[in-house]
Every structure is written in C-alpha cells, then in structure tokens.
C-alpha positions in Angstrom: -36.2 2.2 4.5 -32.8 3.8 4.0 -33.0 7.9 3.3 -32.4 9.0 0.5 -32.2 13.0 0.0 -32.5 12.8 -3.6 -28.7 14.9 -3.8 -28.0 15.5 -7.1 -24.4 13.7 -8.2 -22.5 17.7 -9.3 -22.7 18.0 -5.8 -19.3 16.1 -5.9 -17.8 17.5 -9.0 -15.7 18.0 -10.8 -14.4 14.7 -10.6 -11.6 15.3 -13.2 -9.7 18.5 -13.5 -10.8 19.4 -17.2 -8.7 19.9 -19.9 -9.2 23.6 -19.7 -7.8 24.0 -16.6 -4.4 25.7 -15.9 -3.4 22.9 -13.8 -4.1 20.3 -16.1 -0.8 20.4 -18.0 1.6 20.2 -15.0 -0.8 17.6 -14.1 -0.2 15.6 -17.4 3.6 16.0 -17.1 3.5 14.5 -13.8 1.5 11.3 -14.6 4.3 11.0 -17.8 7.0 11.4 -15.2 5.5 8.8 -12.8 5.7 6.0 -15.9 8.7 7.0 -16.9 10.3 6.4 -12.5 7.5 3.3 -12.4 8.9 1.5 -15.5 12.5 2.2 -15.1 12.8 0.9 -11.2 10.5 -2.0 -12.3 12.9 -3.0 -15.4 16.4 -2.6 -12.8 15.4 -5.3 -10.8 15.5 -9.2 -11.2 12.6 -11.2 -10.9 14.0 -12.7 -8.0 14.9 -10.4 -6.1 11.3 -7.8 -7.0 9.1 -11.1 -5.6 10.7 -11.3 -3.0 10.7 -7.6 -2.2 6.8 -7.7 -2.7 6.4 -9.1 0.3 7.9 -6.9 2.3 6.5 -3.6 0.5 2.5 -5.3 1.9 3.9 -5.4 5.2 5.5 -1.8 4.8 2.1 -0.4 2.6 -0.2 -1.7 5.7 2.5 -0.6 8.5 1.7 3.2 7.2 -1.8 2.5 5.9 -2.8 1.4 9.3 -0.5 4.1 11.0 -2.8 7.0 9.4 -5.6 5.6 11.7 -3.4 5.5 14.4 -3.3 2.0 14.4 0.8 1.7 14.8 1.3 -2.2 14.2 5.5 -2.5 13.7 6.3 -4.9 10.6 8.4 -7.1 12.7 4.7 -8.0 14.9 3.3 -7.6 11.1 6.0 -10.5 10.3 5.2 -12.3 12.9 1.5 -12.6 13.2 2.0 -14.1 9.6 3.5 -17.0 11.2 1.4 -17.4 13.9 3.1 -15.5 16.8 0.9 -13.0 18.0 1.3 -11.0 22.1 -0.1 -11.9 24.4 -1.5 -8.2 25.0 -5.2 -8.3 23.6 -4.8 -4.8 21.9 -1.4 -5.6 20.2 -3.1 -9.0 18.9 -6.0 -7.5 17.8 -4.0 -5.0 15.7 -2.0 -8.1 14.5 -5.2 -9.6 13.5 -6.2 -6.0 11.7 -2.6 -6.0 9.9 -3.0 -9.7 8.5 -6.6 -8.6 6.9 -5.0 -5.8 5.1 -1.7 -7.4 3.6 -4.5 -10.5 2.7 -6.4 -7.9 1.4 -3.5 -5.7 -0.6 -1.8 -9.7 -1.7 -5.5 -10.4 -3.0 -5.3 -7.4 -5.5 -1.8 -8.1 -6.1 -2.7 -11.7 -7.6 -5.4 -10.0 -9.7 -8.4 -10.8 -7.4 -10.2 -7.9 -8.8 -12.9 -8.8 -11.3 -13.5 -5.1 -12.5 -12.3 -1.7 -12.5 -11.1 -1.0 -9.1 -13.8 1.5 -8.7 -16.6 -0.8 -9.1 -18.7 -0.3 -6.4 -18.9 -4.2 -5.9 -14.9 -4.5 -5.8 -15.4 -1.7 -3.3 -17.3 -3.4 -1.4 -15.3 -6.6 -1.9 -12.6 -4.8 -0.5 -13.7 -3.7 2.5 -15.6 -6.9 2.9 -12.8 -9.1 3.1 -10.4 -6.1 5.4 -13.5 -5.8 8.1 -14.5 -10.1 7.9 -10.7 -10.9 9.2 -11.1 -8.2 12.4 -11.7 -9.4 15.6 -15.1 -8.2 16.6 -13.5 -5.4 19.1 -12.5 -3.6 16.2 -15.7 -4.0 14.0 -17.5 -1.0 16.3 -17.1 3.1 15.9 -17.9 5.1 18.0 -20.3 8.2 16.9 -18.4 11.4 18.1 -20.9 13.3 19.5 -23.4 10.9 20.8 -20.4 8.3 22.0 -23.3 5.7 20.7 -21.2 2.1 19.1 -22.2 1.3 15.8 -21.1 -2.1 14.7 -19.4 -2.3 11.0 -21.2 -4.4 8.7 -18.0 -5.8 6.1 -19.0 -4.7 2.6 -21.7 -2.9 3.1 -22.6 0.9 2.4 -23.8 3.0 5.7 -27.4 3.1 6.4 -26.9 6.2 8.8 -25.6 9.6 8.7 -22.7 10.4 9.1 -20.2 13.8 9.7 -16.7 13.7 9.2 -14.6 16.7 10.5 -16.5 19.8 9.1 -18.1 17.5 6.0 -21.2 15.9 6.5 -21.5 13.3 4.4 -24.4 12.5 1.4 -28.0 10.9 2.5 -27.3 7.2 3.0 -29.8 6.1 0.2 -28.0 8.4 -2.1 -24.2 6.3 -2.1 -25.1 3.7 -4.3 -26.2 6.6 -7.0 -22.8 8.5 -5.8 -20.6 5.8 -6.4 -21.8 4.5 -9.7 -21.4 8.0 -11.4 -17.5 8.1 -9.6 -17.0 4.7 -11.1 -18.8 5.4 -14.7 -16.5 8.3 -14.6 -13.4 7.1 -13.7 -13.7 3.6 -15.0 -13.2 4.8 -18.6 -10.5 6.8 -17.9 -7.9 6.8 -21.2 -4.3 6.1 -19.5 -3.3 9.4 -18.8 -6.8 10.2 -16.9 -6.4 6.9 -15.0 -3.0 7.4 -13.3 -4.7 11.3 -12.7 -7.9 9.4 -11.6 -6.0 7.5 -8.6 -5.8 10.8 -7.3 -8.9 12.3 -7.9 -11.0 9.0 -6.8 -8.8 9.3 -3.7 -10.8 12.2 -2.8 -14.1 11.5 -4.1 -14.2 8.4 -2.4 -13.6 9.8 1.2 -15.9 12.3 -0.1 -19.2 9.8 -0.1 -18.0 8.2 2.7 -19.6 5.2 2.0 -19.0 2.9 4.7 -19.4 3.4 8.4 -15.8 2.7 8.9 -12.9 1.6 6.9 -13.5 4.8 4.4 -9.6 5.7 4.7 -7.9 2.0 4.2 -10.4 1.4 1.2 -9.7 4.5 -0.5 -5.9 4.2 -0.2 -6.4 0.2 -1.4 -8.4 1.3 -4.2 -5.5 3.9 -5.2 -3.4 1.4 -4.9 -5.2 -0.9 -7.5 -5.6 1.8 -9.7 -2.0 2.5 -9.9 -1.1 -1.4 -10.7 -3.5 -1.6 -13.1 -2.4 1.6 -14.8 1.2 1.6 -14.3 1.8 -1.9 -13.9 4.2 -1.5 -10.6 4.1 -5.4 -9.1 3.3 -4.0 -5.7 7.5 -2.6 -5.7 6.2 0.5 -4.0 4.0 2.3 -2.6 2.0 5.6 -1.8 1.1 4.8 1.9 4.7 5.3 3.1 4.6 8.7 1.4 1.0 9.6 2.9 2.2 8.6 6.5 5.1 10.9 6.3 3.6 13.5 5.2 0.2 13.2 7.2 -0.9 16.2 8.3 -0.4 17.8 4.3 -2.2 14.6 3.1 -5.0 15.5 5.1 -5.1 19.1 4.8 -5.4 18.7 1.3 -8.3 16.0 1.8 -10.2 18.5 4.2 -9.4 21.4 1.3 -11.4 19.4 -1.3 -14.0 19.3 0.4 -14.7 23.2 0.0 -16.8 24.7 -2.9 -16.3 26.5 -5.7 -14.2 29.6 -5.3 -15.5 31.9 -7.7 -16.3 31.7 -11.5 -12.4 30.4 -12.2 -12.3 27.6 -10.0 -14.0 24.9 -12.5 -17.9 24.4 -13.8 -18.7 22.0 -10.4 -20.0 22.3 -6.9 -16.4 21.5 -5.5 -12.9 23.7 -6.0 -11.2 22.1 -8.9 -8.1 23.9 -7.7 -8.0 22.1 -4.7 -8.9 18.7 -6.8 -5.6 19.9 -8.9 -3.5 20.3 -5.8 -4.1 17.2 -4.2 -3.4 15.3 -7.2 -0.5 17.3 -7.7 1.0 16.2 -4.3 -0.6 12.7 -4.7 1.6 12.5 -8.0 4.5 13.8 -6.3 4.5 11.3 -3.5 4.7 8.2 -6.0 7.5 10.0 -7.7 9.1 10.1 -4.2 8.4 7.0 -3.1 9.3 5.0 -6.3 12.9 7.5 -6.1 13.6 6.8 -2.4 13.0 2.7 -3.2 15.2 2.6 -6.5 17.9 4.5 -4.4 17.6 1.2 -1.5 17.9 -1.2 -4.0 20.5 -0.2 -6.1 22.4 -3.0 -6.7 26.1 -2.0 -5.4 24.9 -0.6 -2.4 22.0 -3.4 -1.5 25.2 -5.8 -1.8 27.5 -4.2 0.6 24.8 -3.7 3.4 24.1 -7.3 3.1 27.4 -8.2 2.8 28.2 -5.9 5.8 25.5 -7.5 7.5 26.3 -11.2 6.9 30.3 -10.0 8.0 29.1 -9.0 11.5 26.9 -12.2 12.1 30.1 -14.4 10.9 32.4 -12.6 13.6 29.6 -13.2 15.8 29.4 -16.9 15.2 25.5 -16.6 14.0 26.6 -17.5 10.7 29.2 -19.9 9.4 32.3 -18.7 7.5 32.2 -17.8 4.0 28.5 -16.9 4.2 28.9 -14.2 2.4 30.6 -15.7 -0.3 26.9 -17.6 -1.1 25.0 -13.7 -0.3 27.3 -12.4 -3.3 26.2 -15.6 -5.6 22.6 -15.2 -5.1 22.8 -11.2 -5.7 24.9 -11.3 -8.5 22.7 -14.4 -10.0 19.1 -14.0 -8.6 19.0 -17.5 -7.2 21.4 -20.8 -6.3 20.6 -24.2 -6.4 21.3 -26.0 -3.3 23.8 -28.4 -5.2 25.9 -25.8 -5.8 26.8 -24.0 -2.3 29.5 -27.0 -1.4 31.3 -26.5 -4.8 31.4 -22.5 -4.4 32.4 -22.3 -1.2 34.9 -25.8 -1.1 33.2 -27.6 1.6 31.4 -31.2 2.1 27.8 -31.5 1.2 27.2 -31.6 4.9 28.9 -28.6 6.0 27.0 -27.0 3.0 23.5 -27.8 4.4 24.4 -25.5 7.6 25.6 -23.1 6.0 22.6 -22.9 4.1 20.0 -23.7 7.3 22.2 -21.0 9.1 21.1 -18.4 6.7 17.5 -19.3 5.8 16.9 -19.4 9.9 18.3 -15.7 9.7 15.9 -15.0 7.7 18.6 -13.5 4.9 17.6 -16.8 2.5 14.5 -18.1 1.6 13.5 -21.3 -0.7 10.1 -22.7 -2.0 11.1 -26.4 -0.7 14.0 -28.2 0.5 15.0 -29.3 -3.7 13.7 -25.7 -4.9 16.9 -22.9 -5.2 17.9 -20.4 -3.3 16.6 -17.0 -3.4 17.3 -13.4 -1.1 14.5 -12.5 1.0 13.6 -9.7 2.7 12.7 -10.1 6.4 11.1 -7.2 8.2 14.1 -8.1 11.0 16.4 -7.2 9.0 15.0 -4.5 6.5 16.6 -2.0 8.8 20.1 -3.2 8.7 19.6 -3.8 4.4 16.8 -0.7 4.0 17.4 1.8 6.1 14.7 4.2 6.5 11.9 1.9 4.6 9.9 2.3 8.2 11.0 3.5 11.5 13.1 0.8 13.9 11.0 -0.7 16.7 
C-alpha cells in the first residue's frame, strides 16, 4: 500500500497569480509581448529553411535541458549518435543514448504526439515514460542523498517513496495522483492568456509534487515546452532551455523561492507566496522573449547569407568544396529550395560536374535533400552551427 497523508491540494496554491494581484498586469503584458516576438520570427522565415532549423533547435533544447542536470552531451555527439556513431567511452555513450531519448521525446510532441493537454497526468507520464524506456539501465538508478541507497526509475510511473529535494520535502506518495489532477484541472482550462502564464506557473508546481523519482526537471521543462506550442504555436523555432541553462543559478533560485509560504496577509489567499509564483513567471516570460530575440537576430536573412557564404568561400579556397559553390548556397537562401536539374544550368557546367558539386555540399553537411530526385534544401548541421550561429551553444 502506497502512503497517502491525506495533504490537502491548497497546500500548493496558488497555482495562478489571481487577477487581483499587483503583478498580474505586468504579467499580462508580457504573455502579449511573447505572441507578438513568437508570431513575428515564426512569419520571417520560409518554410524551408524553419524545418530544417527544427532540427537543430531539439538538439540545442536537449543540449541545455540535459546540461541543467549536469549531463553536458555537445550537439556534435548529439548529431552524431543520431546517425549511429556513438564513443567508445561507456559514460559518453550512455549520455548519447540519454540525448537521443529526449530529442525522440521533444520530436514526438513536436509531431503532435500528445493526445491531451500537456498537463494531463497520463501525457505526463507518457513523457517520462518514453525519455526513461530509451536510457541505458546505468542511468535508470538515483541515488538517495542521505542514505546513498539506489533506487531504480520505473519509466512513467509516479514515486512510491518519499522523497526530499533541497530544503522541500515533497507530498505523501499516495497523495500525487490527487496533486496532479487538481494542477491539470486547473491549468488545463486555462483561457489563452492564462495558458502562456500557466507554462510558467506549472513549471513550478510540477517540481513542486515531484512526482517521479527521477526525471522531475526534464519532464517539467518538456511539458513547458508543450505548453508553449500549443499556446503560441512556435514549430519548435526556439526555445526556453537555452535561456534556463544560461541563466541557471537565477532559474533555480527562483524554483527554490516558490517553494516558501505565504509572506504575510498580502502575499495571495494560498499556502505558497504568490509573489514568488509572479516572479518566476516573470523571468520565465522574459527568457522566451530573449530567446525568441537572440534567434530572430541569427537568422536574419542578410546576415545568415553572408556567414554561409563566408563559410562556403573558405571551404572553396581550401579545395573541400568545388568552385562556384556558393553561387548554389545564394540560390537555395534566396529561393528556399533547388531542384537538382537546375544546379548545371545556374552555375554553367555539365550535368556531371553538377552532381559533385552537389554531393560535395550535402557531405558537408551545408545541403540536405529527402532523396536523390527530391530538391535541394539548407540544413543546419550541428558542425557547422558555430560557423552560421554563433553563440546558439558553446564550441566543443
């Protein structure tokens, strides 16, 4: 029999900053802000070029995801577990392994794998179930703090222990279930203001319960992440994780802050501060903002071009690429794809010659094409994201 404590569910609230608030309008301006930066850099780019870019931006999200955990897995090794090329170092591969469960995980939600509201205790659940099934069994133990006893990690399922996190010790085990229902009866009817605040707020909460043994802090920032695509519709062109990384230790002084209670008759109607729940959302907000700013800044078109172009004018000189190169770069920016029947015409050479010129680039890693008939389209190889997107994560 799992223990249940019988904890009432306004232990964890407020679970919205109400209306009433002094926070709540600064709060309102940001989520109209965030639409406003969301739909504008999703509207500047071409199709082509944003699914392409998609990619990348799961490699980047689970590069800083996992890098909160401490779990530093480079894109490139990201990039190249995904086709099969893992070290030969056991703990490198198995944080190869860990990296290919998220982005599987994150590509999942991306294709609209989620049956319900993303805080639906079952797609919770689903979630985690199908990060922890894809670990290699080293990594599906935790280690209790302060008995050093290993616990194995059950994927999709809620804890069935206690648990202590930092300073917070966590709800009964037998109470989660009633926990996350209320979070997700809340949150799931959220109007679409209160949903892009809700990503915030269910951010905390989440941790908060602590439902799982493990896995509590990738789950919670995948959920986020699914609540901000449904409500803002951003394609997976960004994301918060980057922003969260970089700013870690504020990220998770405001996660331990919200954990405190009430601080005084002014500080909301619940058991926790609704101040603090204001000011993490607050910075939540602010690091979408930032993180949506800093990627429509990369991929602006004029400058995207002349990196590349840069790029493809270096690899020429150094005889990695054929001449005139560039000339089919500049085509497939300008145009969002190329067919493959038309690289001899632009650039004035056999069919042939045409073919290596083309090989030459897609084994760079610069071109990319669904099949040998299909056209031509830019992709965006973790290799090279540091010559054509500086900054997106640190060089290896």
């Amino acid at each position: 029999m799992i223990r249940d404590n019988n904890e009432s569910t306004r232990l964890f609230e407020p679970l919205m900053v109400s209306a009433s608030s002094p926070y709540k309008e600064e709060l309102n301006d940001l989520a109209v802000d965030l639409v406003a930066h969301a739909a504008d850099f999703r509207s500047s780019l071409p199709e082509s070029i944003a699914s392409s870019l998609v990619e990348l931006i799961r490699s980047m999200n689970c590069y800083y995801s996992n890098l909160i955990e401490g779990h530093p897995t480079h894109p490139i090794d990201i990039e190249r577990a995904l086709k099969g090329d893992y070290s030969s170092d056991p703990e490198k591969r198995d944080l190869q392994f860990e990296a290919e469960a998220h982005i599987a995980v994150q590509k999942w939600i991306d294709e609209e794998g989620l049956t319900e509201a993303p805080t639906s205790p079952m797609m919770l659940q689903e979630i985690h179930r199908r990060f922890c099934e894809q670990l290699p069994a080293e990594l599906l133990f935790v280690e209790m703090p302060e008995t050093g006893e290993r616990i194995p990690v059950t994927p999709g399922v809620f804890r069935e222990r206690d648990v202590k996190v930092g300073h917070h010790i966590a709800i009964s085990p037998g109470a989660v279930s009633r926990f996350m229902n209320r979070m997700d009866e809340v949150y799931s009817t959220a109007g679409r203001i209160e949903s892009i605040l809700a990503a915030g707020y269910a951010h905390h909460r989440l941790l908060w319960i602590h439902p799982f043994i493990d896995g509590n802090g990738r789950t919670a920032r995948l959920m986020s992440y699914a609540m901000l695509c449904n409500s803002l519709n951003t394609t997976g062109l960004w994301s918060v994780a980057r922003g969260l990384a970089r700013k870690e230790s504020e990220y998770k002084r405001h996660l331990q802050a919200c954990d405190a209670t009430r601080d005084g008759d002014l500080d909301g109607r619940g058991t926790l501060s609704e101040a603090a729940l204001a000011a993490f959302t607050k910075f939540f907000l602010q690091i979408c903002i930032d993180q949506i700013q800093f990627m429509k800044n990369l991929m602006k078109p004029e400058r995207l071009k002349d990196r590349i172009v840069l790029w493809a004018e270096e690899e020429m000189r150094g005889g990695r690429l054929a001449p005139k190169s560039d000339s089919i770069l500049r085509e497939i920016l300008y145009r969002g794809e190329l067919e493959r029947g038309e690289v001899s015409e632009i650039l004035g050479v056999s069919d042939r010659s045409a073919r290596r010129v083309t090989a030459a680039l897609i084994e760079s890693g610069a071109l990319k094409s669904e099949s040998s008939r299909a056209p031509l389209r830019i992709a965006f190889p973790a290799t090279l994201a540091g010559r054509w997107m500086p900054g997106l994560f640190p060089e290896q």
